[in-house]
C-alpha positions in Angstrom: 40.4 -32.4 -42.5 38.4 -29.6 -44.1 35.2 -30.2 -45.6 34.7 -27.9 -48.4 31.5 -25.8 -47.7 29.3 -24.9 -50.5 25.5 -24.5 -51.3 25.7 -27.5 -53.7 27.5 -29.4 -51.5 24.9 -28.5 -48.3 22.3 -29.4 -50.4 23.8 -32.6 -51.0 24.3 -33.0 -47.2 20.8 -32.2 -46.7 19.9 -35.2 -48.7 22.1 -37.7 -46.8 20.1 -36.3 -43.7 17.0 -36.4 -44.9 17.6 -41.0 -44.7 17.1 -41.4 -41.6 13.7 -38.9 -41.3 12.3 -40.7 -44.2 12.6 -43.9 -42.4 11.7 -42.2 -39.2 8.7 -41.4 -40.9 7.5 -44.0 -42.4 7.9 -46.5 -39.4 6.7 -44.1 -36.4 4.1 -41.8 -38.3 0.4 -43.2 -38.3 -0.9 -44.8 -41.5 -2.9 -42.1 -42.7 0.5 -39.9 -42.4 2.9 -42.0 -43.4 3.0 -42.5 -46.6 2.2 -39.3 -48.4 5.2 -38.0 -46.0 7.8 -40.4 -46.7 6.8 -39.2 -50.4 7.2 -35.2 -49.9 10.2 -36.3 -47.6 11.3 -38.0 -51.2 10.1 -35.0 -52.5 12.7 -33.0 -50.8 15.0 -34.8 -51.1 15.1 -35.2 -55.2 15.1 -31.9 -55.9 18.1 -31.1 -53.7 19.5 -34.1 -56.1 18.4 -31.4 -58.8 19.7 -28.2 -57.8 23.1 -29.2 -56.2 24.5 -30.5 -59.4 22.7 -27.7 -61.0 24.0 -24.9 -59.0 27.2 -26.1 -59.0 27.6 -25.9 -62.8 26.3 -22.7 -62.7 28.5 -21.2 -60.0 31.7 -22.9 -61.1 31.4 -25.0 -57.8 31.9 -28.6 -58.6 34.7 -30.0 -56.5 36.4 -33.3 -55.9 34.4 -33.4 -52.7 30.7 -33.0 -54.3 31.8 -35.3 -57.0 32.3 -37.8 -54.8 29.3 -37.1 -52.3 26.5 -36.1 -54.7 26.3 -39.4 -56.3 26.3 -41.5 -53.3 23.9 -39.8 -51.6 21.8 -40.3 -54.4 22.3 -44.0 -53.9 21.8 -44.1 -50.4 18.3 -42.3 -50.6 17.2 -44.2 -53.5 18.2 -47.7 -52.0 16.4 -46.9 -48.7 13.5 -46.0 -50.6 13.3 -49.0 -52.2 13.9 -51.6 -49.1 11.0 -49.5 -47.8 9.0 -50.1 -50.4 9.5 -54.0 -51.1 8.8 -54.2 -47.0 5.1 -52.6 -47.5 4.3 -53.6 -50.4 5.2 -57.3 -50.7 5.0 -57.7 -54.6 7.3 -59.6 -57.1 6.5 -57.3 -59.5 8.4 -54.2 -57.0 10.9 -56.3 -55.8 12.1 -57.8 -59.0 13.1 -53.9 -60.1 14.4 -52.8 -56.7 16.9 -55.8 -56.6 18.2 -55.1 -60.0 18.6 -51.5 -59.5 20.3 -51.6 -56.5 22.4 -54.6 -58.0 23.3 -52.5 -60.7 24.1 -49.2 -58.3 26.7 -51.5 -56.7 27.8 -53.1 -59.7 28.5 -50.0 -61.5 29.8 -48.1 -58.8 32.7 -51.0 -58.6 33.5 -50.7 -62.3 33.8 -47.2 -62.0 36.4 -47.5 -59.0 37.9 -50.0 -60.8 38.1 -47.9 -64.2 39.5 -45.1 -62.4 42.3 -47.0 -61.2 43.5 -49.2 -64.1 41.3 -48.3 -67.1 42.8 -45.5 -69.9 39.0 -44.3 -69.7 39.2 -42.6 -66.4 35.8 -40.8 -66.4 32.4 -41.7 -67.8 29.9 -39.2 -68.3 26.4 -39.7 -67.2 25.1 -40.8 -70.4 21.2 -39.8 -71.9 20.1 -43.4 -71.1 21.2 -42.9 -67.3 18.9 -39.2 -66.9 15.7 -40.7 -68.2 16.4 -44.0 -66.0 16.6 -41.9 -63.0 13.7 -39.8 -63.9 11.8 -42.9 -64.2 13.4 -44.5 -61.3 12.4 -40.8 -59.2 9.2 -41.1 -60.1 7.8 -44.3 -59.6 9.5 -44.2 -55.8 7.6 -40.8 -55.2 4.5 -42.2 -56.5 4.7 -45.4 -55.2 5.7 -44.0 -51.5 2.3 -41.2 -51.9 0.2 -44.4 -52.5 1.3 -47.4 -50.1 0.4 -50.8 -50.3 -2.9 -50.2 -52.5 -3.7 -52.2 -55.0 -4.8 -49.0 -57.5 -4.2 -47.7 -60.9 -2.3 -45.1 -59.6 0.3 -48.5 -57.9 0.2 -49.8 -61.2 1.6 -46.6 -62.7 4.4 -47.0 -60.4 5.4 -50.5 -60.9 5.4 -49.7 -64.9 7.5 -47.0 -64.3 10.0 -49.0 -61.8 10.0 -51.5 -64.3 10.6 -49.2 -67.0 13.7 -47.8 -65.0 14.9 -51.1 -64.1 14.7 -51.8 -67.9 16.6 -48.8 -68.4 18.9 -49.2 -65.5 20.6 -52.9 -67.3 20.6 -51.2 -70.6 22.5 -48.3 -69.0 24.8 -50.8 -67.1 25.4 -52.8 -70.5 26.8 -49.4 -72.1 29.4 -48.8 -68.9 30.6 -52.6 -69.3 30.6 -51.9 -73.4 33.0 -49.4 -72.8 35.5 -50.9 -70.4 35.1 -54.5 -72.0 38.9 -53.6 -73.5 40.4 -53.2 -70.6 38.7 -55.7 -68.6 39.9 -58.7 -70.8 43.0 -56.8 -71.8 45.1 -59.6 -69.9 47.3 -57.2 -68.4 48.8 -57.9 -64.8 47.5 -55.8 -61.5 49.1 -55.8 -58.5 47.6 -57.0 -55.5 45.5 -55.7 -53.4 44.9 -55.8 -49.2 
């Protein structure tokens, strides 16, 4: 099985690789280290989320493969982000927006499956609602990783903005169940599945 090779799609790889390090990091580095790595780590690792899609619009490089990969990577990065940060910092008012984000990642990643295999609306663009969640949601993990557990303005900025983005994230999630509401309680008949 070929795996096609492309600058957007390395990038993209480099953020799935980059997990593990951030974790890495933020366990086994020493707390004066740790958490303004695991940030630049985060860093990193968002602007690769950037330029891949970027660069491949721009080279005429987006393939089924990056398609599929760039958008779970993202996912995967932002999820283990957030378990890191509901570990350190031990605050309802971080965990409450971590749970319904990632809820809402898995939630809408199932609708999507399921709207590309029985739904006349095959595709669904990344709506304007869905960029300035994740630039929210990108934010307060950076900023919220750079401070750790303090209990500072600067935290507080963070929790606002995860908040904001969780906000954002349900209203975002209301618009793809808005759109396949039709077929979803269209009645018809689908055949089983293993």
């Amino acid at each position: 099985m070929k795996v096609p090779v492309s600058i957007p799609n390395i990038l993209t790889g480099i953020r799935i690789l980059l997990i593990p390090v951030l974790v890495l990091a933020f366990y086994f580095l020493s707390p004066e280290w740790r958490y303004l790595t695991a940030a630049a780590i985060f860093a990193v690792a968002s602007i690769t989320d950037y330029l891949d899609g970027y660069l491949a619009r721009r080279w005429g490089q987006i393939t089924p493969f990056g398609a599929f990969l760039d958008p779970v990577a993202d996912k995967l990065i932002v999820a283990v982000a957030l378990v890191l940060l509901v570990e350190s910092h031990r605050s309802a008012f971080l965990a409450v927006p971590a749970m319904i984000i990632i809820c809402r990642e898995i939630a809408v990643s199932a609708l999507r499956e399921w709207m590309a295999k029985y739904s006349e609306r095959r595709g669904v663009a990344v709506s304007f609602v869905g960029k300035v969640k994740t630039a929210f949601q990108m934010i307060a993990i950076f900023v919220l990783l750079a401070s750790g557990p303090a209990n500072n303005a600067v935290v507080i900025l963070g929790y606002i903005l995860l908040n904001t983005a969780a906000a954002l994230t349900l209203w975002s999630m209301y618009l793809y169940l808005k759109l396949a509401w039709p077929d979803l309680t269209s009645g018809m008949v689908l055949p089983e599945e293993d």
